[in-house]
Structures are given as structure tokens and as C-alpha cells.
C-alpha positions, 0 to 999 in steps of 0.5 A: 186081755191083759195090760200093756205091761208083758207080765201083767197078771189080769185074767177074765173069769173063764168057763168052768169045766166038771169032771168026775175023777172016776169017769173012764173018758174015752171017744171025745177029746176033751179039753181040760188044763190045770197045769201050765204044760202044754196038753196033747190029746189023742182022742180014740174015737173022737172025729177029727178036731173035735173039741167038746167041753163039759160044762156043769155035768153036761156034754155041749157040743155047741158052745155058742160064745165059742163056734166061730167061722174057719178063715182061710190063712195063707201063711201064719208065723210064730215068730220067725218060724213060717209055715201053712195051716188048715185055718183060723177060727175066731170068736170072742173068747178064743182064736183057734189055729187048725192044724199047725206043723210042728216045727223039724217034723211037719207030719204032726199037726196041732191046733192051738187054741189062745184065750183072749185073756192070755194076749197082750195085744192085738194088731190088724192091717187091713189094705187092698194088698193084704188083710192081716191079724197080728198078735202077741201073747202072755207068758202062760200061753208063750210058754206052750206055744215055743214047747209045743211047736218045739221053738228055740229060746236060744235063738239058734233056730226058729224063735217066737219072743213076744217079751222083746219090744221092738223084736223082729220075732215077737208077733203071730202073724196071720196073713189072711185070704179075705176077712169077712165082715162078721168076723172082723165085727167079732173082733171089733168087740173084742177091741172095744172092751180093751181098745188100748190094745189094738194097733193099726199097722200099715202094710209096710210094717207088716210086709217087713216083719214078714221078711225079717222072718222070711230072712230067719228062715232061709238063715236056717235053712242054709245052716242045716242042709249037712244036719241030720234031722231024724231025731227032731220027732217027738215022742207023742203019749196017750194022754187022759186026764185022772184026777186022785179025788173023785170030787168035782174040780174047777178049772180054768180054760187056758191055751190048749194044744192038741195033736191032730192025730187024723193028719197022714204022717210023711214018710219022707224026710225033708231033704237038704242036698244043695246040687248046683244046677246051672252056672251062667254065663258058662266059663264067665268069671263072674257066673252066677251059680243056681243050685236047688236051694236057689230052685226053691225061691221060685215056689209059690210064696217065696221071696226070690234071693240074690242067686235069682235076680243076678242070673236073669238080669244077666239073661235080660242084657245077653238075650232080651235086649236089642244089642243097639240098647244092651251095650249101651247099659251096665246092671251092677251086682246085687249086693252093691248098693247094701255094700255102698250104703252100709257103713263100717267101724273100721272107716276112717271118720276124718274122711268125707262121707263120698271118700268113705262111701266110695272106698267100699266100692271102688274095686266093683267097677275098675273094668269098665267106664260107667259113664260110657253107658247110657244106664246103670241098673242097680238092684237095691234091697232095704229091709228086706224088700227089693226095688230097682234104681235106674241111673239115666244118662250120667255122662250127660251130667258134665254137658249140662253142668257147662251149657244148662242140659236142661235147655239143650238136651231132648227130654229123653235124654235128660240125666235122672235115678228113676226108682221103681218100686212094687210097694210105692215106698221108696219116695218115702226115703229121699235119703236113698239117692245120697249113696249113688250121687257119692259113688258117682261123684268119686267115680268120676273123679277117678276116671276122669280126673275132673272133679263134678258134683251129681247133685238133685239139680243136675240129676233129680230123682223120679217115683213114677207111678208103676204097676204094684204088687198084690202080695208080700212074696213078689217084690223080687219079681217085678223087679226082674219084670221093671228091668225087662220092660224097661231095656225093650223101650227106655224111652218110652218110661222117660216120656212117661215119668209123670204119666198114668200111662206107667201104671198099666205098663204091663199086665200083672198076669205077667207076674202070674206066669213069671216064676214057672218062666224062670223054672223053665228058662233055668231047665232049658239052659241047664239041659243045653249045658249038659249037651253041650258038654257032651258034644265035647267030650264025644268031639274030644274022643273022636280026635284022640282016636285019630290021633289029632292035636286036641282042640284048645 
């Protein structure tokens, strides 16, 4: 492994590899670089993946130092470019990744095979939510991996950039299904001859870097769906190794990529049509649009966007919610909190900061009296990673500012910002309250005409312990399912802020089952909208025919 610095040029000696200029190779891939290129072997009768190395002037197919277990990988990222492989073997000289999908043209699949020596760092998190390798490689091998899995150096589409310290693209990042003891140990002595290059990361720097790339595709995906993407195919050539002398060479094994010519190629071309499916509520101003590239959110795996949250966060106050609770709460947009905290060049700095913070805002609620309302619910997403904050009883603020609410008041009706969060992180940011207690503040100044400071004291914070998320992608999901438990009993969570109780609030095969839900619900709604629409049409041409005044 190398040295910290990118560009170091230490290298561990390698296998050598003979081979006789003359010998007709055929039937066995073999794997022989000398060049930096990256090398694509098509191997005619070679079973599939098969790599066999010739090591003195003798075939091997059983390199001990190199056979290694096949882990199984949920998802692996170059960089900012996502996507799914066969697995990963790992042993003390290699990491080998099966069946790589070539970016803009998935049907051709590579294994890419990256010597310990050709990376710079290796980094792991290992915690009870997700076992992940992170790994950053030398220019040799950054080279073949962006050239063979066809990524942009241009950032103007997927982008693996190990160089950029601090970048949001400068890892492989391999999200493993388990991690067994033999491997990790395999590791562990790869770690001990160079233990200045192995990082823990905690879940969180992991699960964000994974959402900056999750953020990088959806980006891209947005910006091609009019593109025409048939040309993106590579050409692929036999390729076999000849050599002008017929004498022995030495050459050093390096990172190699191969074509996997064993793997179906699709015949069917991604398809990037946007059709808007659902908008609802119908004939509401503020409708949220769903349309099939907001439908693709709802796969496995996926993170769920704005479109998502917004749409059932409206069908949770319109159709879940007892009407005795529903009129009494207001869900704000989802991009108000990123719009409140977020602050911009052009402010004038000779304001306070809740006379800025405020100005951002303060159109967002000029219908309504939040301060009528028992709760305010506002989605909030910070790096990348979405949570919930739940304002209870804000009016009550000004009762117990005159006459101590703290002593009057039932304890359920105690004024509080509860903070629900799947990852459990958002009591690490104590800062997140300071834009919410601004708005309010200003809010109140403006519709009440007094002015009320809606400080810790008066409106303290709460991270009650509540049910977590077991992978990376569900964030979005919990947040919708917070939400519904909470309106079907408030009372219950603010006589159980402190308790263990929250923890088992509800079950997480709810979770499970909460992406086809939300599929079906939005299949059942647009289906009665397409009947509904119908039944006027035909109401219309009835009345047209008899010559009536038509309906308005």
C-alpha cells in the first residue's frame, strides 16, 4: 500500500508472469498487463470469470495467496457513480469486484481486480446498521477504473475522484451483506503491515457520502431523461496478448479489467419518459405532482424525495387523522426548513439574524395562523438525510411566559420541538432549533403584533429515543411513519418523551411493507382519478345532448 501522499510511487514486488511470445493463448483468459491501459479479455472457451495465471512456465489454477471468499455487496459506488455487482473477493493481495455494470450501458459487465499495492487508503465501518469497506486508489489504477467503467473526469456526469481531499467522490464504497470473521481477519493483516492507512468511519460519515452520491445520481438522472443514450455502447475487441520477441517477459500484475462475456446483454434500452401519474389533492393549488420518475423512489434501496414525502404527508392530515386532531396541526413544505436555515449573499448583514432568517420565509404562511394550531410538522433534510421536527403547543408559549406554563399547565400540553430522528443524530446538532425559534419569534411579532422570544426555557428541545432504521436508504420512510403514529395519539409520545416505551412504538416490519403501500395507495388514487374524470366527461355529453346548461 502506498503512502499517504496520492502520488507516492512505493510499490510491493508482484508475481511475475512468463509468457512465450509464440504461444497461440486461447480457451483461458489470461491476465497479463504491462501497459497502464486498462486490458478487456474476451476468453473463447474460458468458463466464466476465469482468471488463471502463469507463474514460472507453469499453469495454476490455484493461487493460494490470492483465492479468497465471494462476499455478497448490496451496492458498491465509484464515486458518485451507484450500482449492483455479482460480489467482492478479497484476499491479501487483491480485492476483486465481480461483474461490474458499465456505466450508460449496464448489459456489459467487468470484474475489476485492484492490488493492495495500487491503494492509498483503506477505511471500514462496521455497526449494527451496516458493514462497509471504503477504499481509495492510486493514480495507476484511478485511471483504468474511470476508463473502463467509462467515468467523466469533467464532472458533467458520474465521477470517481480519489485526488480530491475531502471530495464527496473520492471513495469505492462497498456496502456489504455481512462480514465474515475470516475475511475481516484477512483484512486485519493487510491493515497491520500498513496500519497508518486504515480509518474508522462512523456510520454517519458513511451514510452521508452515500447520500451525496445517491444526490449525484438522481442529478444525473434528471438531467438526461430527453437524452439519447445508444451511442454510449462500447465497441468491445478480442484482444490477445503478442509479444515481438519470442523470449520470456516479466511483468508485474497491476489493476486489471475484464469483460465478462458470460452475462445476457439487455436488449432493452433504459427508458427516461417522465409521465405525471398522480396530482394530489386534485384541483388544489398547492398539489403535489407524482410522476414515474418520483414512482422509482419507492424501489428497494432508494431514498425517497421531496415529491414522496410532500404527497403523503398531505394524505396523512386529509385521510388518516381523526379531523378533531387533523385541524388542529399544520405540515409545512418540505423544502422550508433547507429554505429557513440556508442563508444567502444577498442579505443585508445590518439586519438581526431572526430578521434575515425570517425574510426567507415569510410569504410560506401568510394564510394561516400557525399559532391557532397545536402542532406544526416540518420535515427537515441535512446532508442529505431526512428527519422530522414537531413544534407542540407554540401558543402556549405566551400563557406560560405571563403566569409560568410550567406549573399550570398539564404535562402534555407543555410547549416543546421534538426531534425524531432514524439515525439518532440530530441531538448532536443543538444548532438546528435556532432557525425554528427565529421564525417563530418574527412570526409572531407579525401576526400578533407583540413581540415573545421562544427561547430553550420556554420551548426546550427533545430526542426521545425512537424506533431506528436498519439500512441507509430508509430515512425517508420513518419520517412518514413518525408522522403517522404521532397524529393517531400526540399524547401518547408527550407522556413518553423520556420513556423506553418510544423505542417500540411501532413495529419496523411496518417499514418493511411501507414502500409497496405507498406504490399501491398512489395506483388506487390515480386510478380513481381517471374514473372520476370519465364520470364527468360522460355527465357532460349527457347534458350537452339534452341540451342543458352544463354544470360549473
Amino acid at each position: 500500500m502506498k503512502s499517504s501522499s496520492f502520488y507516492g510511487k512505493s510499490r510491493s514486488n508482484a508475481d511475475c508472469i512468463d509468457i512465450d511470445g509464440d504461444d497461440d493463448i486461447r480457451g483461458i483468459k489470461l491476465v497479463a498487463n504491462e501497459n497502464k491501459s486498462p486490458v478487456i479479455v474476451l476468453g473463447d472457451g474460458a468458463s466464466v470469470g476465469e482468471v488463471i495465471e502463469c507463474v514460472g512456465n507453469e499453469q495454476s489454477e490455484e493461487n493460494p495467496s490470492q483465492l479468497s471468499e465471494t462476499l455478497n455487496v448490496k451496492k458498491v459506488y465509484f464515486g458518485t457513480y451507484g450500482c449492483s455487482i455479482k460480489g467482492l473477493q478479497v484476499s491479501q493481495e487483491f480485492f476483486k469486484f465481480l461483474n461490474v455494470p458499465m456505466n450508460m450501458d449496464t448489459k456489459y459487465k467487468l470484474h475489476i481486480t485492484i492490488p493492495i499495492s495500487e491503494l492509498i487508503e483503506i477505511s471500514s465501518c462496521i455497526s449494527n446498521i451496516e458493514i462497509s469497506l471504503l477504499l481509495r486508489t492510486d493514480p495507476t489504477s484511478t485511471t483504468k477504473i474511470r476508463e473502463g467503467i467509462k467515468l467523466n473526469q469533467d464532472k458533467n456526469g458520474h465521477f470517481y475522484s480519489p485526488e480530491e481531499e475531502g471530495g464527496k467522490a473520492r471513495y469505492i464504497i462497498v456496502v456489504l451483506e455481512s462480514l465474515p470473521l475470516k475475511i475481516w481477519k484477512s483484512i486485519e493483516k493487510i491493515i497491520e503491515k500498513e496500519n497508518s492507512f486504515h480509518q474508522k468511519k462512523t456510520f454517519t460519515d458513511v451514510h452521508t457520502l452515500i447520500l451525496q452520491a445517491e444526490r449525484e445520481i438522481d442529478k444525473l438522472k434528471h438531467s438526461k431523461e430527453s437524452e439519447e443514450i445508444a451511442d454510449a455502447s462500447p465497441i468491445v475487441k478480442r484482444k490477445v496478448p503478442r509479444f515481438s520477441s519470442p523470449k520470456t517477459k516479466q511483468m508485474k500484475v497491476n489493476t486489471v479489467i475484464e469483460l465478462d462475456d458470460s452475462c445476457d446483454a439487455e436488449s432493452e434500452s433504459p427508458s427516461f419518459a417522465n409521465e405525471i401519474i398522480l396530482n394530489y389533492p386534485p384541483d388544489e393549488v398547492d398539489s403535489i405532482t407524482i410522476s414515474d420518475y418520483d414512482m422509482n423512489c419507492l424501489q428497494e434501496e432508494q431514498f425517497l424525495n421531496d415529491s414522496i414525502l410532500g404527497f403523503y404527508l398531505k394524505y396523512i392530515q386529509k385521510n388518516l387523522t381523526d379531523e378533531s386532531i387533523a385541524s388542529k396541526i399544520y405540515i409545512f413544505n418540505t423544502f422550508f426548513y433547507g429554505k429557513l436555515s440556508k442563508s444567502r449573499k444577498s442579505e443585508d448583514m445590518s439586519r438581526s439574524v431572526a430578521e434575515r432568517v425570517y425574510d426567507r420565509v415569510k410569504n410560506w404562511t401568510k394564510c394561516v395562523d400557525i399559532f391557532e394550531k397545536d402542532f406544526l410538522i416540518i420535515p427537515m433534510n441535512k446532508n442529505y438525510h431526512w428527519f422530522l421536527a414537531i413544534v407542540c403547543y407554540p401558543k402556549l408559549v405566551s400563557e406560560g411566559s405571563k403566569s409560568g406554563w410550567r406549573q399550570t399547565c398539564k404535562r402534555e400540553h407543555n410547549p416543546c420541538i421534538i426531534y425524531m430522528d432514524s439515525l439518532g443524530i440530530a441531538r448532536e446538532r443543538p444548532r438546528l432549533s435556532e432557525p425554528i425559534r427565529h421564525f417563530l419569534s418574527m412570526e409572531w411579532q407579525k401576526k400578533k403584533g407583540t413581540q415573545l422570544t421562544f427561547s430553550k426555557a420556554a420551548l426546550p428541545d427533545h430526542y426521545p429515543r425512537v424506533p431506528y432504521q436498519t439500512n441507509t436508504t430508509d430515512c425517508g420512510l420513518f419520517v412518514l411513519q413518525y408522522v403517522e403514529q404521532f397524529l393517531k395519539d400526540p399524547n401518547f409520545v408527550l407522556n413518553n418523551l423520556a420513556s423506553v416505551k418510544l423505542e417500540e412504538w411501532f413495529p419496523l416490519s411496518v417499514i418493511d411493507t411501507k414502500r409497496q403501500h405507498l406504490r399501491d395507495l398512489i395506483e388506487q388514487l390515480r386510478d380513481e382519478s381517471k374514473d372520476f374524470k370519465m364520470e364527468r366527461r360522460q355527465m357532460r355529453a349527457v347534458l350537452i345532448q339534452k341540451k342543458l346548461p352544463r354544470e360549473t
